[in-house]
SEBAMAR-978732 format. One record per atom (N, C-alpha, C): residue in one letter; chain; x, y, z. Coordinates in steps of 0.02 Angstrom, whole numbers, plus 50000, padded with zeros to 5 digits. Layout:
% SEBAMAR-978732
a,A,X,Y,Z $
...
% end
This chain:
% SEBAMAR-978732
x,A,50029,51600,50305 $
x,A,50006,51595,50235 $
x,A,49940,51631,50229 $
x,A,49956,51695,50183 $
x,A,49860,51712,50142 $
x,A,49848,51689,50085 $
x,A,49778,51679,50070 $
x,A,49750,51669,50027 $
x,A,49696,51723,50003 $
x,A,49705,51760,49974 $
x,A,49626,51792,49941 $
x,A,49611,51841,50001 $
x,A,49662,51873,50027 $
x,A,49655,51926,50076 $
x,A,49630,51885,50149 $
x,A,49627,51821,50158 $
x,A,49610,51810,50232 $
x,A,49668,51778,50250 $
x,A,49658,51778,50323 $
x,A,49688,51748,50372 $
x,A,49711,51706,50406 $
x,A,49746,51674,50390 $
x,A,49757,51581,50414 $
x,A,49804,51567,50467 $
x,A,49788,51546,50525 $
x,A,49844,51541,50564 $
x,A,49855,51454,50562 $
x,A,49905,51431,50586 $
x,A,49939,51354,50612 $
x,A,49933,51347,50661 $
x,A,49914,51311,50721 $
x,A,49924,51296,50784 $
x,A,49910,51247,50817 $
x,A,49955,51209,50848 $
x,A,49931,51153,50868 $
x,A,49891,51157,50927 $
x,A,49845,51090,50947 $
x,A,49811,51088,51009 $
x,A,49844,51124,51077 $
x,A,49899,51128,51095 $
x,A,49924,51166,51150 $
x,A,49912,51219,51139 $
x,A,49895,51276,51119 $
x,A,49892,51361,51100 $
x,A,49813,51347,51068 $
x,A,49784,51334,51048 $
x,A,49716,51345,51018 $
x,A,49667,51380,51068 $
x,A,49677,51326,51133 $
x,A,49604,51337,51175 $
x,A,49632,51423,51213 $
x,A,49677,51428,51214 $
x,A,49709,51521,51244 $
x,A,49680,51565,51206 $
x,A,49685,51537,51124 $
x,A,49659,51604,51070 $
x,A,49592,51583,51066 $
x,A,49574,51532,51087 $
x,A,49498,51522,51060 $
x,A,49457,51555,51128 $
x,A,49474,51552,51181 $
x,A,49446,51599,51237 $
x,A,49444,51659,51243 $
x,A,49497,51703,51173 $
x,A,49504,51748,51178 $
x,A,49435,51787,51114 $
x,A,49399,51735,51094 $
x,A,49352,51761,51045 $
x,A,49282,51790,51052 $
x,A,49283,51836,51045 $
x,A,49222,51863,51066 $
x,A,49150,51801,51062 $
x,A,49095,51822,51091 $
x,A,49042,51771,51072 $
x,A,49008,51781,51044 $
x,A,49025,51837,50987 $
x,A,48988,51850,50949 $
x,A,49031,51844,50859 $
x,A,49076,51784,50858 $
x,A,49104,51757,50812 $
x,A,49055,51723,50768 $
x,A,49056,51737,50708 $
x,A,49024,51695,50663 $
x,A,49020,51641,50646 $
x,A,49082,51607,50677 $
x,A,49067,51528,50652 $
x,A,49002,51502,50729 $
x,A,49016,51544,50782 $
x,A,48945,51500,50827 $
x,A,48891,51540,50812 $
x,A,48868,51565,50776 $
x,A,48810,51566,50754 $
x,A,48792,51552,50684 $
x,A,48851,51561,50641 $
x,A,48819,51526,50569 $
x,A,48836,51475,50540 $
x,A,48891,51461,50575 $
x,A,48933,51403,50570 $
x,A,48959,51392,50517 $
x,A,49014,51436,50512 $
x,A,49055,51455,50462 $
x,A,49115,51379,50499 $
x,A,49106,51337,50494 $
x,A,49167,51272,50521 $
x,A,49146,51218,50476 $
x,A,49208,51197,50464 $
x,A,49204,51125,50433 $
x,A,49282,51110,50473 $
x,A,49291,51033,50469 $
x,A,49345,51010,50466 $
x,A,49350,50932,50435 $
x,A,49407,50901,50446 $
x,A,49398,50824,50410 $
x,A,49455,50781,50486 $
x,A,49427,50711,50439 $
x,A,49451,50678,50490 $
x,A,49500,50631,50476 $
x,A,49571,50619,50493 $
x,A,49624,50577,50478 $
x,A,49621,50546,50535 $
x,A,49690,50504,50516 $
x,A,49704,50458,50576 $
x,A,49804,50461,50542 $
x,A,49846,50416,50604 $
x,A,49916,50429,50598 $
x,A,49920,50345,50649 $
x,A,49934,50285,50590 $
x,A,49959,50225,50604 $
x,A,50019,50224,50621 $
x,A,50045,50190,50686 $
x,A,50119,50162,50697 $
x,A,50118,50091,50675 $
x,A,50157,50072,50626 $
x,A,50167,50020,50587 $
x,A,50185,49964,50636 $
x,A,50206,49888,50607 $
x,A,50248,49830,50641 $
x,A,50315,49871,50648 $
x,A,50332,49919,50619 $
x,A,50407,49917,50587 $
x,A,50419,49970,50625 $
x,A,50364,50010,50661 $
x,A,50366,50079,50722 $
x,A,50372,50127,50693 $
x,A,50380,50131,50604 $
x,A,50340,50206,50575 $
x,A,50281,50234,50569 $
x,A,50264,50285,50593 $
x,A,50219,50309,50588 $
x,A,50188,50331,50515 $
x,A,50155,50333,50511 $
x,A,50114,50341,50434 $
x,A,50025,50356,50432 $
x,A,50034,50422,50382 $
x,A,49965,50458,50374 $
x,A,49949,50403,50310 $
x,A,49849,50392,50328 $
x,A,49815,50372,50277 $
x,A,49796,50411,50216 $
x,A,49810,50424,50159 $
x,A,49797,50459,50105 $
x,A,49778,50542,50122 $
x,A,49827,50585,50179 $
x,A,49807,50628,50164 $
x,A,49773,50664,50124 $
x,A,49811,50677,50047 $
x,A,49792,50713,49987 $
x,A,49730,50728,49969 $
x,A,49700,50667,50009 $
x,A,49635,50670,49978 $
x,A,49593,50701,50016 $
x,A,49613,50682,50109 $
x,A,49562,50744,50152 $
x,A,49584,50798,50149 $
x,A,49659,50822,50128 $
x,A,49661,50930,50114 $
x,A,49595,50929,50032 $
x,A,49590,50860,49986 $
x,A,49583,50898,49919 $
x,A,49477,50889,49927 $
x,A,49466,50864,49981 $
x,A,49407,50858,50015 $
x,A,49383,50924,50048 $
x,A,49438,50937,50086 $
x,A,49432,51005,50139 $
x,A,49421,51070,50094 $
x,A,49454,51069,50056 $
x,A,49462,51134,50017 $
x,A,49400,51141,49965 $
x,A,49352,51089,49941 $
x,A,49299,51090,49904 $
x,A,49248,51102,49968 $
x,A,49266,51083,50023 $
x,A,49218,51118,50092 $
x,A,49230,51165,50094 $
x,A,49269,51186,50095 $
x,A,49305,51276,50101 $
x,A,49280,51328,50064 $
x,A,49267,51311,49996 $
x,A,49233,51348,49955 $
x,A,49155,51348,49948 $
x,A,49149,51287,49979 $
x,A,49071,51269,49977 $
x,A,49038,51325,50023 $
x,A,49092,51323,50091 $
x,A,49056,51367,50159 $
x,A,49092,51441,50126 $
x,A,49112,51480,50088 $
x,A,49129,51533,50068 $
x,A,49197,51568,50119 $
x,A,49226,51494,50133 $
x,A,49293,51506,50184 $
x,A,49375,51505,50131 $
x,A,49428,51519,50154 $
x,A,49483,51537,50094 $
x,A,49506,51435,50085 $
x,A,49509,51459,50023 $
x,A,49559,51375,50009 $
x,A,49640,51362,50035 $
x,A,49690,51329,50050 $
x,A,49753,51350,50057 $
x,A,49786,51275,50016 $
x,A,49878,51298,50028 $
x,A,49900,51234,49988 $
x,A,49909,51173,50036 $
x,A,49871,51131,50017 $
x,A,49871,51054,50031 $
x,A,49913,51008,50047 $
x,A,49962,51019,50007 $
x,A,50025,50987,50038 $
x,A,50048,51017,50085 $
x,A,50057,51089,50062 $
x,A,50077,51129,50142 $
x,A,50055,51110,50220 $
x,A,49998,51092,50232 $
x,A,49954,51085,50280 $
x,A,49986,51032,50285 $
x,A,49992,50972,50260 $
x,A,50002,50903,50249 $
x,A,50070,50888,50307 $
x,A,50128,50947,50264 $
x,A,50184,50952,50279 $
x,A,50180,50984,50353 $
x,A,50126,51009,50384 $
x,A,50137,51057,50458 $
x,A,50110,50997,50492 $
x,A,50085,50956,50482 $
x,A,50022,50907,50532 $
x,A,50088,50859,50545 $
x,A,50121,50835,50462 $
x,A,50175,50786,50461 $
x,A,50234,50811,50551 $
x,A,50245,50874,50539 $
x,A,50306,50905,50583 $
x,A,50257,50898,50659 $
x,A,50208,50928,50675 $
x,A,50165,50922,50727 $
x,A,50191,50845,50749 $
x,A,50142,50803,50702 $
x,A,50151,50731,50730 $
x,A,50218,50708,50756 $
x,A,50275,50735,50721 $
x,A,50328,50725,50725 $
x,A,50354,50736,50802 $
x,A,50344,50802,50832 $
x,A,50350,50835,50886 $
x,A,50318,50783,50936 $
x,A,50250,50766,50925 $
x,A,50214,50734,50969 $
x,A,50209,50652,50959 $
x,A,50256,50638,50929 $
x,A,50256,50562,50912 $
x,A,50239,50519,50947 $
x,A,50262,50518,51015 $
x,A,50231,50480,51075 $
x,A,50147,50472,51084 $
x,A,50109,50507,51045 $
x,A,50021,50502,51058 $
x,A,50027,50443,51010 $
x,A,50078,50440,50950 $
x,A,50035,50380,50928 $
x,A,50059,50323,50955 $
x,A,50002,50289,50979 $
x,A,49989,50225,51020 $
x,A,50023,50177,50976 $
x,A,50066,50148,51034 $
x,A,50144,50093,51000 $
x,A,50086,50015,51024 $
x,A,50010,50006,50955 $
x,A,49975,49959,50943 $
x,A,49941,49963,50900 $
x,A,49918,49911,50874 $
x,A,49888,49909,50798 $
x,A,49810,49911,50821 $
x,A,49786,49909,50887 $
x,A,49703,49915,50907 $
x,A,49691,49986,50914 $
x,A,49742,50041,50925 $
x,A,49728,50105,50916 $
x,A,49783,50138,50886 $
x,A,49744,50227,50864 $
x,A,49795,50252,50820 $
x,A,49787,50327,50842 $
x,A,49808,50378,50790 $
x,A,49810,50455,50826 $
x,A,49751,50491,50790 $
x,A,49690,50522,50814 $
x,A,49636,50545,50762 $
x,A,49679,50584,50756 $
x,A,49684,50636,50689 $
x,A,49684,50722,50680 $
x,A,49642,50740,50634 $
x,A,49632,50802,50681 $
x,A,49575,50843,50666 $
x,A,49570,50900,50614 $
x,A,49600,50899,50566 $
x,A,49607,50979,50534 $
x,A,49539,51023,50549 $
x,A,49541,51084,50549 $
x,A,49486,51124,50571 $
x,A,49484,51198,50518 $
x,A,49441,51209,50506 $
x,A,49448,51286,50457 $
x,A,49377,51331,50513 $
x,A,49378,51392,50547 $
x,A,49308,51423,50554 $
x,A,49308,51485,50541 $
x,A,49258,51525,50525 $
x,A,49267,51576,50531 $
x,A,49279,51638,50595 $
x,A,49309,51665,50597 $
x,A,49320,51712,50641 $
x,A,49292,51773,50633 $
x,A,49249,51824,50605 $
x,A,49224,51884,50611 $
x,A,49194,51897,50659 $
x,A,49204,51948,50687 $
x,A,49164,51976,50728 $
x,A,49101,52007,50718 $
x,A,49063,51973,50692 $
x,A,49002,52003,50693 $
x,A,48928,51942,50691 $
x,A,48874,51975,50688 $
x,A,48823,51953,50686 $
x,A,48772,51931,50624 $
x,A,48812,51971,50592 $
x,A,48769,51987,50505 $
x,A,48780,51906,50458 $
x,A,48737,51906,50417 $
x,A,48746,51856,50386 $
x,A,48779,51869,50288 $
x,A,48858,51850,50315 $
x,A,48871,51844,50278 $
x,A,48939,51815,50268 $
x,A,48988,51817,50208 $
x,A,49032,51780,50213 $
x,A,49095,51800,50266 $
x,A,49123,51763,50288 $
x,A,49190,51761,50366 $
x,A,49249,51811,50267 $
x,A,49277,51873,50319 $
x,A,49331,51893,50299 $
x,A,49394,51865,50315 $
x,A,49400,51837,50392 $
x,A,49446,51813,50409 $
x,A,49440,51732,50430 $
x,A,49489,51696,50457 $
x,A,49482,51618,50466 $
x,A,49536,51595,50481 $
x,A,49527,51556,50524 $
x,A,49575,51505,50565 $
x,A,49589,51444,50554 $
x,A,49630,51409,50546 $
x,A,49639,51342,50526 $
x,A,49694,51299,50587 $
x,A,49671,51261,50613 $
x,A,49718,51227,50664 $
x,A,49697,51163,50673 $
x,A,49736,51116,50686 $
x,A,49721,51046,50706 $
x,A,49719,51034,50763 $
x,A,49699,50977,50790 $
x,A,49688,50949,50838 $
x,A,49708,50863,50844 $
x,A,49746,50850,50885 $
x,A,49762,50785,50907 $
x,A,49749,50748,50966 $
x,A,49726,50686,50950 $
x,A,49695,50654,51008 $
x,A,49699,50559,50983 $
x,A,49745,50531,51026 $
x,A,49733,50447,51028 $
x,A,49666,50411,51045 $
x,A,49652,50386,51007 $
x,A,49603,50346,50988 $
x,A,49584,50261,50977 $
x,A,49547,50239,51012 $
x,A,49543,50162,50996 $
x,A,49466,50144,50958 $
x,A,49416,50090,50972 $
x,A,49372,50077,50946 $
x,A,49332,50146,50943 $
x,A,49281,50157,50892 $
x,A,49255,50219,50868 $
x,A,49175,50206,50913 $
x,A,49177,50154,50919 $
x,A,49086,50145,50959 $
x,A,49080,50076,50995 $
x,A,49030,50062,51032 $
x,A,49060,49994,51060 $
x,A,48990,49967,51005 $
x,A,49016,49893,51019 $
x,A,48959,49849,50993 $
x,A,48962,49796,51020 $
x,A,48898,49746,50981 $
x,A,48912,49654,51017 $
x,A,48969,49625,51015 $
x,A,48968,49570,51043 $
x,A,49017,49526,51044 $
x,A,49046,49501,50963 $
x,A,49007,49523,50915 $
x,A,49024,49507,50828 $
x,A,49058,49550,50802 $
x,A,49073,49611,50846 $
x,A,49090,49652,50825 $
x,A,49047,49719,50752 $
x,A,48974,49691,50773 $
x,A,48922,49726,50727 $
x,A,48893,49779,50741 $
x,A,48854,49831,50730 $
x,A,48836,49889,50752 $
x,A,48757,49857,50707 $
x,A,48706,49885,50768 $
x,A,48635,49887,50737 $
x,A,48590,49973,50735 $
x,A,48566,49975,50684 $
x,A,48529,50037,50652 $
x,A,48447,50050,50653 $
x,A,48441,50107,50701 $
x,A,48387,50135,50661 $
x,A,48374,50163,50590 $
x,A,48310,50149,50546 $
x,A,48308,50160,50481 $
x,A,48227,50197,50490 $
x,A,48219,50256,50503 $
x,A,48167,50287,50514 $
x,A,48154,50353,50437 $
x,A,48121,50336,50386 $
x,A,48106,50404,50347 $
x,A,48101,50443,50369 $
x,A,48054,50444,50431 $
x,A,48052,50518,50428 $
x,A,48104,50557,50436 $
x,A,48154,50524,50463 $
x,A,48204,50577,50445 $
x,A,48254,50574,50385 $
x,A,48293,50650,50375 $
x,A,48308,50643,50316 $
x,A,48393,50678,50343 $
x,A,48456,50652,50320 $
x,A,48517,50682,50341 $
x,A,48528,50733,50275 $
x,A,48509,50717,50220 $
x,A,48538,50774,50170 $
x,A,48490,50777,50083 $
x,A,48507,50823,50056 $
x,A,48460,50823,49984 $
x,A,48475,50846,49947 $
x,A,48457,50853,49884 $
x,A,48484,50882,49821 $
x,A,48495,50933,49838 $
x,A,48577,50982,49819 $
x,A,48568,51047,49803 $
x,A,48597,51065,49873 $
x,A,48597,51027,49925 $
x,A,48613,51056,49993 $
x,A,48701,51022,50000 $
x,A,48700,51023,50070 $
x,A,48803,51001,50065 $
x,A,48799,50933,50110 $
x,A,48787,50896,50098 $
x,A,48780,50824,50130 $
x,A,48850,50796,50104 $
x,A,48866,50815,50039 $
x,A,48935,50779,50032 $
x,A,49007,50826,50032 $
x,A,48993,50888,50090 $
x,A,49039,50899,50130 $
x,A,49034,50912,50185 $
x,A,49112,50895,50209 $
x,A,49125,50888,50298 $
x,A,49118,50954,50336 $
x,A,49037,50986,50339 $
x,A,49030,51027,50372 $
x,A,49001,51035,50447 $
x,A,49007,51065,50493 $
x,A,48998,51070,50566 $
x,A,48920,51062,50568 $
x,A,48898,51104,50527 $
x,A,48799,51094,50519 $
x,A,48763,51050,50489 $
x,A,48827,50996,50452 $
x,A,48800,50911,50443 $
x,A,48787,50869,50504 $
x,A,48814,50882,50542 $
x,A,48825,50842,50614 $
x,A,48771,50864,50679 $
x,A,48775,50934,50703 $
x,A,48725,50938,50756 $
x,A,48638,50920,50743 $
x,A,48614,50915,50691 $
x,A,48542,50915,50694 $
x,A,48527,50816,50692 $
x,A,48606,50784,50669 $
x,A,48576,50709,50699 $
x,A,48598,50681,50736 $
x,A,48618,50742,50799 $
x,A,48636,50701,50861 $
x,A,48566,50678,50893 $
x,A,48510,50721,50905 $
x,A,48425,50699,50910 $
x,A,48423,50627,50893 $
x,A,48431,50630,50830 $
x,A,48399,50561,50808 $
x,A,48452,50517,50828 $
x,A,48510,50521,50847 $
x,A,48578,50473,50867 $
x,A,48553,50455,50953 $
x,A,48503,50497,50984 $
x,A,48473,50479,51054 $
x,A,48419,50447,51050 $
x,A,48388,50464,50980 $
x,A,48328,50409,50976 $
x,A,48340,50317,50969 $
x,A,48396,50329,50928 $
x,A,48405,50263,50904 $
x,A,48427,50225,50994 $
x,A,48478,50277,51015 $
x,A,48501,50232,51089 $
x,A,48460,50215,51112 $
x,A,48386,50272,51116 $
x,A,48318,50223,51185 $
x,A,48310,50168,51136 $
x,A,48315,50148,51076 $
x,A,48286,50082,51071 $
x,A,48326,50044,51052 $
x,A,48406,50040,51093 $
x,A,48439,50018,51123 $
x,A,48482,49987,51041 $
x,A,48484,50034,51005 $
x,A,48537,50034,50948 $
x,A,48589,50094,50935 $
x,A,48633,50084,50897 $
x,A,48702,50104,50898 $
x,A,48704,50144,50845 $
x,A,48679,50181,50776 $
x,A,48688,50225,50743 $
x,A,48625,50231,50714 $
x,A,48645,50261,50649 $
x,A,48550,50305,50625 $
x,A,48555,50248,50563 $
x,A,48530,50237,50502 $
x,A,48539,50230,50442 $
x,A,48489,50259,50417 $
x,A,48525,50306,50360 $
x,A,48486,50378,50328 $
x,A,48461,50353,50249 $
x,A,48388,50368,50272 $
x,A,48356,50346,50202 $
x,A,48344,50419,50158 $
x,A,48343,50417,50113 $
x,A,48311,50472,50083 $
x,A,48269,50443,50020 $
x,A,48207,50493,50025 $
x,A,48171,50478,49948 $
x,A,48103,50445,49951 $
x,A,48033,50429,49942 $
x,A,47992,50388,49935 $
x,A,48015,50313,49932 $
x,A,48052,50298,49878 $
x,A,48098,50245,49869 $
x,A,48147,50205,49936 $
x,A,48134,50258,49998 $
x,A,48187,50233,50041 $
x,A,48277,50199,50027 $
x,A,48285,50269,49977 $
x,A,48374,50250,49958 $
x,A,48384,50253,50012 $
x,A,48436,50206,50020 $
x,A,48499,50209,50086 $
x,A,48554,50241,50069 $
x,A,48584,50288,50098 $
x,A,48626,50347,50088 $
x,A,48681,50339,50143 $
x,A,48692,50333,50214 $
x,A,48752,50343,50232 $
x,A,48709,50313,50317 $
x,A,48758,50281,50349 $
x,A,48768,50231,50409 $
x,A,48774,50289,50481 $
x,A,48750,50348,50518 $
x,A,48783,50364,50562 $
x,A,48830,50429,50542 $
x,A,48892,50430,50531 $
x,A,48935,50465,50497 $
x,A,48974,50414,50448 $
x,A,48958,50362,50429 $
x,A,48983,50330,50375 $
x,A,48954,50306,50316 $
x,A,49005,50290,50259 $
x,A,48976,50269,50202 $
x,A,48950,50205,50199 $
x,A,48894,50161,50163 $
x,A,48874,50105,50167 $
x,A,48876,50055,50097 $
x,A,48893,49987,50117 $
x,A,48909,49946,50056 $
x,A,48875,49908,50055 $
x,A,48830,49872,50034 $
x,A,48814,49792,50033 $
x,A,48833,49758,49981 $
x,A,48872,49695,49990 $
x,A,48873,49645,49956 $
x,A,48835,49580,49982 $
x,A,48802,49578,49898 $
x,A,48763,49535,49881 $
x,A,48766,49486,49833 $
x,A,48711,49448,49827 $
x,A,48719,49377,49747 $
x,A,48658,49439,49716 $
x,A,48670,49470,49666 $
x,A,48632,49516,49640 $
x,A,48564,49450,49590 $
x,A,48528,49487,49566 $
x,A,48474,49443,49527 $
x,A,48487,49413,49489 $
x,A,48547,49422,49449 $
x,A,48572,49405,49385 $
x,A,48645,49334,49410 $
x,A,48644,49318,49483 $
x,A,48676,49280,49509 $
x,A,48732,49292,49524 $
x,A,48759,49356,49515 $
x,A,48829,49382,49525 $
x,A,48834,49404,49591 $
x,A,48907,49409,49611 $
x,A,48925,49434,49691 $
x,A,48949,49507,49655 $
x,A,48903,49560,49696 $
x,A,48913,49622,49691 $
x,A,48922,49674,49744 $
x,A,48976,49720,49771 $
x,A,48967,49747,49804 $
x,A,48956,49824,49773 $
x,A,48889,49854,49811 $
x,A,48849,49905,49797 $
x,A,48860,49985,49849 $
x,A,48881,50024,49831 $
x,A,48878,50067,49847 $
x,A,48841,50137,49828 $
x,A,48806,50182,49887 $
x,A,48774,50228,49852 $
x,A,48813,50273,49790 $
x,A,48810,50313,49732 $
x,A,48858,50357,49709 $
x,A,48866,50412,49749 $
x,A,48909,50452,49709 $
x,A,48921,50533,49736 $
x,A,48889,50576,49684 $
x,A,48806,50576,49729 $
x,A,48770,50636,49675 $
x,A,48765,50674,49712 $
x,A,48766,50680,49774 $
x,A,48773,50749,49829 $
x,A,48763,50744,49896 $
x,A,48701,50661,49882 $
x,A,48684,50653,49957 $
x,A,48728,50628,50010 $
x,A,48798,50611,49962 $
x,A,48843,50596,50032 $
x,A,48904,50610,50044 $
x,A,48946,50590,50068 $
x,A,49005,50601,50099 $
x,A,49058,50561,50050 $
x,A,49106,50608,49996 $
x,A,49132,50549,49963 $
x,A,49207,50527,50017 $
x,A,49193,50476,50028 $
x,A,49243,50449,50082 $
x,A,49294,50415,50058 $
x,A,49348,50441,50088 $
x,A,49441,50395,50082 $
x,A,49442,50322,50091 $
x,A,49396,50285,50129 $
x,A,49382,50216,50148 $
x,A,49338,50199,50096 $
x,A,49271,50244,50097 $
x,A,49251,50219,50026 $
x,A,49282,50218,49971 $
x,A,49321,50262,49942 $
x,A,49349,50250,49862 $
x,A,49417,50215,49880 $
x,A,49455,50175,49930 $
x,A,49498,50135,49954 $
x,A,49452,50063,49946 $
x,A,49397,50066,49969 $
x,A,49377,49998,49967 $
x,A,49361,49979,49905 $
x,A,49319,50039,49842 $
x,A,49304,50021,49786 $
x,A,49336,50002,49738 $
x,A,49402,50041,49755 $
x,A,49480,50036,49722 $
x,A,49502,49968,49726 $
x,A,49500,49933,49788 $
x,A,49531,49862,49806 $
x,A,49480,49813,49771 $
x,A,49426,49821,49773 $
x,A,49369,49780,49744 $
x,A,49382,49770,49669 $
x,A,49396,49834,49656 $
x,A,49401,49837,49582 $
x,A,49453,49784,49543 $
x,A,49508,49806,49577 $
x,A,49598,49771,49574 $
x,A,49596,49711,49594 $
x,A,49530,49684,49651 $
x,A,49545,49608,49651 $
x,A,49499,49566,49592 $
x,A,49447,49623,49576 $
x,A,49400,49571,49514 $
x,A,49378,49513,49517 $
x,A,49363,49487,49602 $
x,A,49307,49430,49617 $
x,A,49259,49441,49607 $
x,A,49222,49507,49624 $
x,A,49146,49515,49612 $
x,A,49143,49594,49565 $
x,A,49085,49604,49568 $
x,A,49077,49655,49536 $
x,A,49072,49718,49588 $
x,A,49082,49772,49558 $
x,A,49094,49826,49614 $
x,A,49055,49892,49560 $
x,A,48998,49921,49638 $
x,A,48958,49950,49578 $
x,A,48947,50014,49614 $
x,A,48929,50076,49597 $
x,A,48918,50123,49614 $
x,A,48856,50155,49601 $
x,A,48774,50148,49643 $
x,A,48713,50131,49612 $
x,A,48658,50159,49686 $
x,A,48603,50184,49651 $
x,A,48562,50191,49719 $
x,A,48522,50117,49748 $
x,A,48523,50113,49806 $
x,A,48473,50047,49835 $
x,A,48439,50047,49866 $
x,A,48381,50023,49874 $
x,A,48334,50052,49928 $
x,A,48335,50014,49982 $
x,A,48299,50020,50039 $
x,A,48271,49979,50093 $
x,A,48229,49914,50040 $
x,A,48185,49920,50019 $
x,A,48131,49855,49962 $
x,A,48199,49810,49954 $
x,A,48233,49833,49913 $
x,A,48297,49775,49881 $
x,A,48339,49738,49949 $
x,A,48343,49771,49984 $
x,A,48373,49762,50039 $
x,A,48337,49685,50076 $
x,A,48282,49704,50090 $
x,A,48244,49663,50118 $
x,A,48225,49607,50072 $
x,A,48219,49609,49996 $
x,A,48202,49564,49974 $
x,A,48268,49515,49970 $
x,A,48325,49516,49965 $
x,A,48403,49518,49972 $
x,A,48387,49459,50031 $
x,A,48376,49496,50079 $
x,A,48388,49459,50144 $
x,A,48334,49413,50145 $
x,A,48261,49418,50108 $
x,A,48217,49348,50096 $
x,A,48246,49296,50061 $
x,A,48270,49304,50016 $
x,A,48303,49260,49971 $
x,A,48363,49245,49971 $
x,A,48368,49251,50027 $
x,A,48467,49217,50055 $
x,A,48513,49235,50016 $
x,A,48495,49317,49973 $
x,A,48555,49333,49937 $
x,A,48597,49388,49974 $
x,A,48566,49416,50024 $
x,A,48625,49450,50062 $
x,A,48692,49409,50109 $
x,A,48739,49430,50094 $
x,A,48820,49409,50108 $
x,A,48840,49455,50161 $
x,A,48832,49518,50149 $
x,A,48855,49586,50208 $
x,A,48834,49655,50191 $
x,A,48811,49679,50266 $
x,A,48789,49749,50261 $
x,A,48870,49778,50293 $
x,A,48893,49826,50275 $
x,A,48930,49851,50322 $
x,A,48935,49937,50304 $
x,A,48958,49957,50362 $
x,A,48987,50039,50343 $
x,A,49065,50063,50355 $
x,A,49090,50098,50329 $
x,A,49154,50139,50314 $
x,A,49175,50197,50344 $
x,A,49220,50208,50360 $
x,A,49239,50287,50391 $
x,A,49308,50291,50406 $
x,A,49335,50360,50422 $
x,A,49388,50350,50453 $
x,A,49414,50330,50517 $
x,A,49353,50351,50570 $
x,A,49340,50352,50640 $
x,A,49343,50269,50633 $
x,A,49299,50226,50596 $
x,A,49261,50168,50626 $
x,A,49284,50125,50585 $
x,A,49335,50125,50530 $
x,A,49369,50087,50482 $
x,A,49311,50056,50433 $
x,A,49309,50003,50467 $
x,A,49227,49935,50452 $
x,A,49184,49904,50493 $
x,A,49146,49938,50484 $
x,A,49112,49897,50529 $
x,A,49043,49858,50511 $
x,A,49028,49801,50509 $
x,A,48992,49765,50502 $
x,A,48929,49797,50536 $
x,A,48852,49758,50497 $
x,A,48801,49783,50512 $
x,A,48744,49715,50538 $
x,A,48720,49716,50613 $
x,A,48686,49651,50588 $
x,A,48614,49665,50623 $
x,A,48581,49721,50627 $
x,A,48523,49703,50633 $
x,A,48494,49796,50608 $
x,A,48429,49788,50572 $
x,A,48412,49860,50541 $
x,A,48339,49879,50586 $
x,A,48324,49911,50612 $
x,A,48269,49919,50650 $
x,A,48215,49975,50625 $
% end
């Protein structure tokens, strides 16, 4: 399949790493990082069917990355339909248990050969498959605890924080080694004077609370740019919504509210979202 004069190949993980050795090192996506990809998963049911989580939405995710990094868009279902046949072939990776499942990887990079900075003429698109169980370890509660340091910042107005690009990820692996020496398990990314809370690690973040006004609310950051709009997140907001126990809100929050929350015995749960990490509960902020 072309799109717009480039290049798209299919290939599953067996044939990738042959053509990918065959690329010069002076390819554009390792130096400008012309890559994005997204992240699924492939459940084997009680019933032993296998079943993708809302594709539609990581090709209709991928392809607003695609354009963002100046890489070709392709059709969505199509892709949908090659991963579906892949899995099919390789059915046996997905793990016959409900404690693990099959990641896949869709991948888009650029391929040019050159050094110059500018947009990839050509591009590769291939997945990757790999079985998977818990996404990180934690306590015995099954909770993950956070560094919450300003000074650093994961994303900002105007930049691509709320897409799944390759150059979202390497600059907070640093701070993902800081948090380990002080013997915690992900980052939590503030942005702003205000100390908004924006996103968990690589996940989205919720708190439900007894808000001021005495109501049970669960709060999530919006999608103004600084984050990742996530399949777990708009799955969870969706269910919140449809069950109509509490209120379900889409709002900035800071660290201040947070803490005053937890003085006044109105916090209920911190937790974060993803595809990798499903839910995971939050119980200590450092």
């Amino acid at each position: 399949m072309s799109t717009r004069g480039f290049l798209i190949d299919f290939m599953a993980i067996s044939c990738f790493f042959f053509i990918f050795l065959e690329f010069p090192y002076f390819t554009n996506h390792f130096f400008l990082y012309f890559q994005l990809f997204e992240g699924m998963k492939a459940y084997r049911g009680v019933d032993g069917k296998i079943r993708l989580f809302r594709p539609d939405m990581n090709m209709a995710r991928m392809n607003l990355t695609a354009r963002r990094s100046g890489l070709p868009t392709f059709d969505g279902r199509e892709y949908v339909n090659c991963m579906a046949r892949l899995i099919s072939i390789d059915q046996e990776w997905v793990p016959h248990t409900e404690a693990a499942s099959l990641y896949i990887r869709p991948t888009l990079i650029g391929i040019d050969p050159t050094l110059g900075v500018a947009s990839s003429d050509s591009a590769l698109l291939y997945t990757l498959l790999c079985p998977v169980g818990t996404y990180f370890k934690s306590d015995t509660s099954g909770a993950v605890s956070l560094l919450a340091d300003p000074k650093y910042t994961r994303a900002w107005p105007g930049g691509v924080g709320n897409r799944k690009m390759g150059s979202n990820y390497a600059p907070t692996i640093n701070v993902q080694k800081e948090a380990s020496k002080k013997g915690l398990q992900q980052v939590l990314w503030l942005y702003g004077e205000d100390h908004q809370l924006t996103e968990v690690g690589t996940m989205n973040i919720f708190m439900f609370h007894v808000n001021e006004q005495g109501e049970k609310e669960l709060v999530t950051p919006p999608l103004d740019g600084l984050i990742l709009p996530g399949i777990t997140r708009d799955s969870i907001i969706a269910l919140g919504r449809q069950w109509g126990q509490f209120k379900v809100t889409e709002r900035k929050f800071t660290m201040p509210e947070v803490v005053k929350s937890l003085e006044q015995g109105r916090m209920l749960e911190l937790f974060g979202t993803g595809t990798a990490c499903v839910v995971s509960p939050i119980n200590r902020i450092h």
